[in-house]
C-alpha positions in Angstrom: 49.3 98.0 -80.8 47.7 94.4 -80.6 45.6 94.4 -77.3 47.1 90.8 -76.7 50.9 91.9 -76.6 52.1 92.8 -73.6 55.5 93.8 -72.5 56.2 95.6 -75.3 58.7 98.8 -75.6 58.2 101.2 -78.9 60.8 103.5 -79.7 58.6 106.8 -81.1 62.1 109.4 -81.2 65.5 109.3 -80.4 66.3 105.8 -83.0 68.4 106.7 -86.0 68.7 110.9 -84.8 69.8 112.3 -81.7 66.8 114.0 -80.6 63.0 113.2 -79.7 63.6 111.3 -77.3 60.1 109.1 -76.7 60.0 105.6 -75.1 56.6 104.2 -74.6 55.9 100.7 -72.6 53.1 98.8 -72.4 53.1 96.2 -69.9 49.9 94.2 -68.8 47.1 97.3 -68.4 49.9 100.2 -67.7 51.4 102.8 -70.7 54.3 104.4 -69.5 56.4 107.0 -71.6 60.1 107.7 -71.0 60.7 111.9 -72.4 58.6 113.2 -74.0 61.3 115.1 -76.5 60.8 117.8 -79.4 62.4 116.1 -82.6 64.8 119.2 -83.5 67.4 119.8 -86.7 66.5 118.3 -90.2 62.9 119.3 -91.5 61.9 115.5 -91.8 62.1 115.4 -88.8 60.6 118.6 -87.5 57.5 117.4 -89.3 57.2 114.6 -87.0 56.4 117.2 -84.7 53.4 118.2 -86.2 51.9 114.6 -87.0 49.4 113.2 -84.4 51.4 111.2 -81.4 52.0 107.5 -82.2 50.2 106.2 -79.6 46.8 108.2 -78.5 47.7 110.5 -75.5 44.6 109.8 -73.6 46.0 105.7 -72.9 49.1 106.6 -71.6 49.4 106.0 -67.8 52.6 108.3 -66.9 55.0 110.3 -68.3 58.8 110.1 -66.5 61.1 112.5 -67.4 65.3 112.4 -67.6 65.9 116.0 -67.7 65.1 119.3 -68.8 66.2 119.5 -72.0 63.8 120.4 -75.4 64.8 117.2 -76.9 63.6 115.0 -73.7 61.0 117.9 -72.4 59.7 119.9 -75.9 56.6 118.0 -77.0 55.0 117.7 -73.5 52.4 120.6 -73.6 51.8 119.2 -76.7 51.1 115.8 -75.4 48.5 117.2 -73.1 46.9 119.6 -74.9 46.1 116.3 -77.1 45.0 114.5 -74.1 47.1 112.8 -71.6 45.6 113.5 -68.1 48.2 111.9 -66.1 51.5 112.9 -64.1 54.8 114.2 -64.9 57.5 112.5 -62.8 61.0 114.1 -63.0 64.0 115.4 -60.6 63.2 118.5 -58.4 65.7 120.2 -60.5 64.4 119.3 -63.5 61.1 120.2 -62.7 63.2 123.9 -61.8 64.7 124.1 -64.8 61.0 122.7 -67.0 59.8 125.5 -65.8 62.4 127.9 -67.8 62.6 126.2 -70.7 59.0 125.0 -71.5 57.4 128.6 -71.1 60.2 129.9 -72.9 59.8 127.5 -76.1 56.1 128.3 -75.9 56.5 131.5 -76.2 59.5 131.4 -79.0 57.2 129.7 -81.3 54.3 132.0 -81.0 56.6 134.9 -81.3 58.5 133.0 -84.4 54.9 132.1 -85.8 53.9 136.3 -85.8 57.3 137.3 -87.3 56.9 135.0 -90.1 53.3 136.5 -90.3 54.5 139.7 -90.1 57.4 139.3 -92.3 55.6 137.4 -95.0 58.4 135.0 -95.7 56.4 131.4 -94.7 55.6 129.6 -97.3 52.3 128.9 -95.0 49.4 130.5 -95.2 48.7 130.8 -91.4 52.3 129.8 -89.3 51.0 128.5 -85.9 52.9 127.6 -83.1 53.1 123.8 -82.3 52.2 125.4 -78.7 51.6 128.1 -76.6 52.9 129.7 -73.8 49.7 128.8 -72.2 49.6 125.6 -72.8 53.6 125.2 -71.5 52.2 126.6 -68.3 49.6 124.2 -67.8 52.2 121.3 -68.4 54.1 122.8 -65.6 51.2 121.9 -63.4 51.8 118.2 -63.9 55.1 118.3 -62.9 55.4 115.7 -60.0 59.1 116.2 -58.3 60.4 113.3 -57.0 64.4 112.3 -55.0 67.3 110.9 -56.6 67.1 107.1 -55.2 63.4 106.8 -54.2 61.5 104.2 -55.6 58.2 105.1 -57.4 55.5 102.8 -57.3 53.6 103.2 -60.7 50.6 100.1 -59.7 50.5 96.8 -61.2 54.6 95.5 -60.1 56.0 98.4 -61.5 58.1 100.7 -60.1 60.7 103.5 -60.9 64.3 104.8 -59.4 66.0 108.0 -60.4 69.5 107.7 -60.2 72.1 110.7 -61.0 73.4 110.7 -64.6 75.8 113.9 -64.9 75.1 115.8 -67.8 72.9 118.7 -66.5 71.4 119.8 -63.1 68.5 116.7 -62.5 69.6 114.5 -65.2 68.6 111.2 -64.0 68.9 107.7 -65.2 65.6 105.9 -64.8 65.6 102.3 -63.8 62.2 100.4 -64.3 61.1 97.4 -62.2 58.0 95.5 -64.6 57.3 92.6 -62.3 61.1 90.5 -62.2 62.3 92.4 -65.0 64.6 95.6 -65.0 64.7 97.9 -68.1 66.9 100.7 -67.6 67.2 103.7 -69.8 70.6 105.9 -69.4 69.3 109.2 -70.3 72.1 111.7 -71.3 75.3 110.4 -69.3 77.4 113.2 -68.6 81.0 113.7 -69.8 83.6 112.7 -67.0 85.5 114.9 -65.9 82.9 117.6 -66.0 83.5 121.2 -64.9 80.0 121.2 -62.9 78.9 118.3 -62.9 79.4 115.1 -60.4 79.4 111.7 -62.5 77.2 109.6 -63.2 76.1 106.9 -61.2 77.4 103.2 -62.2 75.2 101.1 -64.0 74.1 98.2 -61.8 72.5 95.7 -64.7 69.6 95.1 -66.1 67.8 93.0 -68.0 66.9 95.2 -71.1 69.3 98.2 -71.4 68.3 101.5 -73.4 71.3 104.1 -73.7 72.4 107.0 -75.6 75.1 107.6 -78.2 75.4 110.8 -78.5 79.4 110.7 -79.1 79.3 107.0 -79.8 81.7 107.4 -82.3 84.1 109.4 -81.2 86.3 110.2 -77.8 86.9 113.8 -76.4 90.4 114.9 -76.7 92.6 115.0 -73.4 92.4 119.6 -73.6 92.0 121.2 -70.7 89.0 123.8 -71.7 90.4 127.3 -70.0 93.6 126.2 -72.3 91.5 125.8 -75.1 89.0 128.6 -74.8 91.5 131.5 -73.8 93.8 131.6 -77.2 90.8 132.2 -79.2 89.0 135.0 -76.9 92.6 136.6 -76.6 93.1 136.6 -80.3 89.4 138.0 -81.0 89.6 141.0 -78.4 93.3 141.6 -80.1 91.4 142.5 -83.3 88.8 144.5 -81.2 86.3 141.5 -82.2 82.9 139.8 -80.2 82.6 136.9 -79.1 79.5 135.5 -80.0 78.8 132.1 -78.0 75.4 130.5 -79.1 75.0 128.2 -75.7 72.5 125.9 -74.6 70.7 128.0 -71.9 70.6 125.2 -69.0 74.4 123.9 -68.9 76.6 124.8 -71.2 76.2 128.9 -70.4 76.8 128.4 -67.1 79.6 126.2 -67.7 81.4 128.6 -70.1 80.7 132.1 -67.7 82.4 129.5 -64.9 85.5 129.2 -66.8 85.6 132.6 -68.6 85.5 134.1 -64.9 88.2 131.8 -63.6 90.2 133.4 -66.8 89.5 136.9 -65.9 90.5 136.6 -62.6 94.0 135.0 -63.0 94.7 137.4 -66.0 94.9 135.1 -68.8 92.3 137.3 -70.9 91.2 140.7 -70.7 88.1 142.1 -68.4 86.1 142.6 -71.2 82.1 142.8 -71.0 80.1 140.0 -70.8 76.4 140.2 -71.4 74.5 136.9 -71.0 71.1 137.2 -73.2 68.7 134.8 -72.3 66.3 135.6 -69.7 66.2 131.8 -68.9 69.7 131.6 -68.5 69.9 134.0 -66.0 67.3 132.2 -63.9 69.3 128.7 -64.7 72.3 130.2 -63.2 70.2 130.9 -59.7 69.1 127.4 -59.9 72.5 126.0 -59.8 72.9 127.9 -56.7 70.2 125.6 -55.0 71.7 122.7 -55.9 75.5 122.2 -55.1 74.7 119.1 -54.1 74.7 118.3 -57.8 78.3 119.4 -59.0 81.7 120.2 -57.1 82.0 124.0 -58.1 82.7 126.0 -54.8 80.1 128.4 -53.5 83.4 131.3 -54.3 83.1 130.0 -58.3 79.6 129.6 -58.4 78.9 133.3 -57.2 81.9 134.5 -59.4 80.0 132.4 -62.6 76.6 134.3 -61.1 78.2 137.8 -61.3 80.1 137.9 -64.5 77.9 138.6 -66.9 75.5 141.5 -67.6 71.9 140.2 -68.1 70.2 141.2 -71.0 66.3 140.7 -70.2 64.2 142.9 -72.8 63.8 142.8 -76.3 65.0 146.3 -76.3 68.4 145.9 -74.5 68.8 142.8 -77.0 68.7 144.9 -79.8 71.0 147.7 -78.3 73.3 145.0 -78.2 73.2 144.7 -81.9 74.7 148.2 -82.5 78.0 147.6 -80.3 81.2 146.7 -81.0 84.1 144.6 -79.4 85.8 143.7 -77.4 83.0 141.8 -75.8 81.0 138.3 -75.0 77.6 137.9 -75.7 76.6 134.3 -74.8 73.1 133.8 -76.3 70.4 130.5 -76.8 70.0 128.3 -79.0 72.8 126.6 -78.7 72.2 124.7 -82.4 71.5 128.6 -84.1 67.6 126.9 -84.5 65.6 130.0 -82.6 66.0 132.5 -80.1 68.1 136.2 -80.1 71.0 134.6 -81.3 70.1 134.3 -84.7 69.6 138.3 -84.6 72.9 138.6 -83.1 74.4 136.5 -85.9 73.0 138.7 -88.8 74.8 142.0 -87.1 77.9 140.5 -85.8 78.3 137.4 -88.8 79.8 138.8 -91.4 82.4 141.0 -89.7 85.7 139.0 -90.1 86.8 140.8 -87.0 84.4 138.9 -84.9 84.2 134.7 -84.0 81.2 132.2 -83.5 82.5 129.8 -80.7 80.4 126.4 -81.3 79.9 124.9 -77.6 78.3 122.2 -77.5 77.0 119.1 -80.2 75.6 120.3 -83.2 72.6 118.0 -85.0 72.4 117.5 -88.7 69.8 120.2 -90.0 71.0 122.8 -88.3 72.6 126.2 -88.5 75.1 125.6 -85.9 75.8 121.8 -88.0 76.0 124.1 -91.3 78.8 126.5 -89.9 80.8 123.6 -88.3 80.9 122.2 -91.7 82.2 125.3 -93.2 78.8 127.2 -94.2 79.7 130.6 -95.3 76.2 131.6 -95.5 72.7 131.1 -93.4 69.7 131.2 -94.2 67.6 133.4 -91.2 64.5 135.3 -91.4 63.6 134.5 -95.2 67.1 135.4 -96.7 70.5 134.6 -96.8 72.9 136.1 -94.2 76.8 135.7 -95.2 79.3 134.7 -92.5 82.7 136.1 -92.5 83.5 135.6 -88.8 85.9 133.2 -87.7 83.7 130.1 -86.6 85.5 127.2 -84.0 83.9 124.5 -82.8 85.2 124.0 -79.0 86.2 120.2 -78.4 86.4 120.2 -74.9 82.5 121.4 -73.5 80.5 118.5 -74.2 78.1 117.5 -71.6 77.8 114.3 -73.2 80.1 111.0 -72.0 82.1 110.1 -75.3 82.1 106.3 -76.5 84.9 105.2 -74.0 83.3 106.6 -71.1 79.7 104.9 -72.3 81.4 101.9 -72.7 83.4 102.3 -69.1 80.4 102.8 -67.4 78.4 99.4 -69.0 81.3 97.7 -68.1 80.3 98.2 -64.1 77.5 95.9 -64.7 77.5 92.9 -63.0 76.2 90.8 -66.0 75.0 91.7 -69.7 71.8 92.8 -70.5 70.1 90.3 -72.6 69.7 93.2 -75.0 71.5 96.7 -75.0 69.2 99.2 -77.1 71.3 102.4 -78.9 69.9 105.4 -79.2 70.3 108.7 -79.2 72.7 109.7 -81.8 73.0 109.9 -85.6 73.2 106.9 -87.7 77.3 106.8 -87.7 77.7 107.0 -84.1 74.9 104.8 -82.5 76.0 101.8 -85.1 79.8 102.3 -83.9 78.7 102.2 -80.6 76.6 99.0 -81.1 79.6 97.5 -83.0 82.0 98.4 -80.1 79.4 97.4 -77.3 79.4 93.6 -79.4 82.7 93.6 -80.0 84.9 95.3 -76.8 82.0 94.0 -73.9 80.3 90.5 -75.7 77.4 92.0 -75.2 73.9 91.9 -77.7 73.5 95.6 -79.3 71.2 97.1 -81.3 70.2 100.3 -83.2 66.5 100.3 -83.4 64.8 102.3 -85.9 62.1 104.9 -85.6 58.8 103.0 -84.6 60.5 99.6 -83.7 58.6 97.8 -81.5 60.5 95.1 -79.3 58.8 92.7 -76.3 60.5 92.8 -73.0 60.0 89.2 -72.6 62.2 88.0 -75.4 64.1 91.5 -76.5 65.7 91.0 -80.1 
């Protein structure tokens, strides 16, 4: 970037695709960098992965964080094992939850990286891991926690607030203070009502607005999610089927073992076993215990969530969960079929018609999960092709993402326009229906900036 441009924001992920999320500001002598996110889903994208960071590591002043998630978390080690030597700022739970799900994606890919090796079914002639376990762990160590509400002084006028977004356990908002100008960057807004999770805070203006659109193009149907979710388990065990859930380990597990429980227990579904396979999720679930200050589920529901399941540690018990048979759960990550025990679980338990895949959660384009909500009837996993004869459904009411009229509610509580409103976050169709609706429904100016745009904050366009 020209030395003699100054307030200038550069969208690196996250514009045109709904993951890699990446903001970098340079204002006066300071780099800042909003997530720090894995891009995820179709391989042109996963490639950007592997190219050299847009802007060199070593420059960059501070990293903040929204949340946990891989797509807002994923590329950190990465970031300073190439050479950033500063801080990580983020919630105190989601520096918690960082420390589940960065260790764990360190050591997915080296274990995916010796499978392939092993299994001689890379088209590479060495597959490496983009990085290690070790070098998650030493990301971990720049972790710097910080309250909901308290201002951050980054040097030179700037300064940053951390204000609740929903979504997930720590998600914040972050609102930027560069000298007498506010830029404020929505993170993942969370879907109101949510079963965990308290809504997010009003938006209180700004001057340059950056916000998601997930679900810009679309609204969640009014269905209450225990009435949605128990037909399907009931007709499933009925056939002496398993359920196989691929979940998002930080979120949507726990929100799905919260409602399944409150099924049991009233009797609208059999006791059948549940076995929860992700080491991180079991920890995740803990977490949630130390924060019910976050979301409104009583300590009674939160324990009954905490006990439901069976937890399924070691590789070993994974695989003796392959030779089972229904009725049963097994609630497993990733919750996009991209890594992780589930895809093992899908090759035993996918092409019995007896059993069903319950989608939870948004799927991206590129993906397994994307290729069975669009009616895939076969997978590609572990160099061959695996067919699925299982019922698949794609659950409509278990997003942890606000849908267009909630986004659009929630801009509306601003005091004045931005002078610019920045979409990201979401596929093509959805972020330009959200701009469209943004200009149209609020007056407002709206944008969908493409992958490397650069825009000054003086004079946003």
């Amino acid at each position: 970037m020209p030395s003699d441009k100054r307030n200038a924001l550069r969208f690196l992920g996250a514009a045109g695709t709904v993951t890699g999320a990446r903001y970098l500001i340079e204002t006066g002598p300071r780099r800042l960098l909003v997530d720090c996110g894995l891009f995820q889903g179709f391989k042109t994208l996963r490639d950007r992965n592997r190219k050299p960071f847009p802007a060199r590591p070593s420059i960059i002043d501070a990293v903040l964080l929204t949340h946990a998630h891989l797509d807002h978390t994923g590329y950190l080690p990465a970031l300073i094992r190439a050479g950033y030597a500063g801080r990580v700022t983020c919630t105190e739970a989601t520096a918690e939850l960082c420390s589940l799900i960065l260790p764990d994606s360190g050591h997915l890919q080296e274990e995916e990286a010796r499978y392939a090796v092993r299994k001689g079914y890379s088209r590479h002639k060495k597959p490496t891991p983009l990085y290690t376990l070790k070098d998650a762990e030493a990301a971990l160590e720049r972790l710097d926690p910080i309250a909901f509400g308290e201002r951050l002084d980054l040097g030179d006028g700037i300064g940053a607030t951390f204000l609740p977004a929903g979504h997930l356990l720590g998600a914040a908002q972050i609102r930027l203070e560069i000298g007498n100008r506010v830029v404020h960057f929505s993170g993942d807004l969370g879907h109101v009502p949510d079963p965990l999770m308290r809504p997010p805070a009003s938006f209180g203006g700004a001057d340059v607005l950056v916000c998601e659109s997930t679900y810009g193009n679309r609204s969640h149907p009014d269905i209450d999610p225990e009435a949605e979710l128990a037909p399907i388990l009931k007709r499933t065990f009925a056939r002496g089927g398993t359920v196989l859930i691929p979940s998002f380990a930080v979120g949507r597990a726990q929100g799905l073992m919260y409602h399944v429980a409150r099924l049991m227990k009233r009797g609208e579904i059999p006791r059948v076993p549940v076995f929860l396979n992700s080491p991180m999720s079991v920890d995740a679930t803990e977490i949630y215990h130390r924060h019910h200050d976050e979301h409104h589920v009583s300590r009674e529901d939160c324990l009954a969530m905490f006990q439901l399941a069976k937890r399924v540690q070691t590789v070993e018990q994974s695989k003796e969960l392959n030779t089972r048979r229904g009725p049963m759960i097994i609630v497993s990550a990733s919750g996009m079929l991209t890594g992780g025990r589930i895809l093992h679980h899908l090759v035993s338990f996918g092409p019995d018609r007896r059993n069903t895949i319950l989608l939870s959660g948004f799927q991206a384009g590129g993906t397994r999960g994307a290729a069975l909500a669009d009616g895939a009837r076969n997978l590609r996993m572990f160099g061959r092709e695996v067919p699925i004869a299982a019922e698949v459904v794609q659950l409509q009411s278990f997003s942890g993402h606000a849908d267009a009229d909630e986004i659009l509610r929630w801009m509306g509580s601003a005091p004045r326009p931005p002078a610019m409103t920045y979409v990201t976050h979401g596929e093509p169709s959805a972020a330009d229906t959200l701009r469209e609706r943004i200009e149209h429904e609020l007056g407002w100016a709206a944008r969908a900036p493409e992958h490397l745009d650069t825009i000054w904050l003086d004079r946003p366009r």
